[in-house]
Every structure is written in structure tokens, then in C-alpha cells.
N, C-alpha and C positions, 0 to 999 in steps of 0.2 A: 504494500500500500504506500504510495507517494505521502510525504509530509504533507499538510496541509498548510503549513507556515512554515519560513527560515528563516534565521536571523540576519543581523545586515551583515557580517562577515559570510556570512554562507552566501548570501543573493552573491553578494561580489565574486568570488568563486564562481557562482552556476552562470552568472552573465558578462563577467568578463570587465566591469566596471569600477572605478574607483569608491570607498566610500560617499565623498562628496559628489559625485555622478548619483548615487543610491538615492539619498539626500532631495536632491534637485529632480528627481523624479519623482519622487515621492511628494514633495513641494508641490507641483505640477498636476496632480492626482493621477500620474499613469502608474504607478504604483500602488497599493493598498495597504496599509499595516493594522494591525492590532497591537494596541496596550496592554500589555498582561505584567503591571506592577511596575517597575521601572523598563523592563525591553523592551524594545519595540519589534516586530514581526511581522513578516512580508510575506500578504498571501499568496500562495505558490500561482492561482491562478491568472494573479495579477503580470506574473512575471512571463507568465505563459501566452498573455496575448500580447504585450510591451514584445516580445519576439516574432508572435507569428505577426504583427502589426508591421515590423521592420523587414522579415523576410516578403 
């Protein structure tokens, strides 16, 4: 079963991105996150059309 959320060190990793790249997307809302306490988490979904979007 695929994560449903990763963390910004992980997004950066699966998309090839700087933290502040992450950041400014997320700004932007082509990104999605959740608040769980102080982290912040990127819906995997989110990340998934931000890609199919660019291909």
C-alpha cells in the first residue's frame, strides 16, 4: 500500500526538488499538506498530479 502522506525531506527525494522549491509549491497550493502536531505532510496525491501535470 502506497503512503498516503511524506514528509518534506521524503517529497524532495521522490520529486527531485529543493526544500524551498517544496515550500513554494506548497505556497502556491499545487501541493497539499497536512498538520499532524508540529510536521507538516504532503499528500502523496498531491505530488502525483504536480507530475502527471508536468509530464
Amino acid at each position: 500500500m502506497e503512503p498516503l502522506t511524506l514528509t518534506i525531506d521524503d517529497t524532495k527525494k521522490a520529486i527531485g526538488l529543493g526544500r524551498t522549491k517544496i515550500y513554494d509549491l506548497i505556497g502556491q497550493g499545487k501541493l497539499e499538506t497536512v498538520k499532524v502536531g508540529r510536521r507538516t505532510l504532503v499528500k502523496t496525491a498531491s505530488i502525483r498530479a504536480l507530475v502527471d501535470q508536468a509530464a
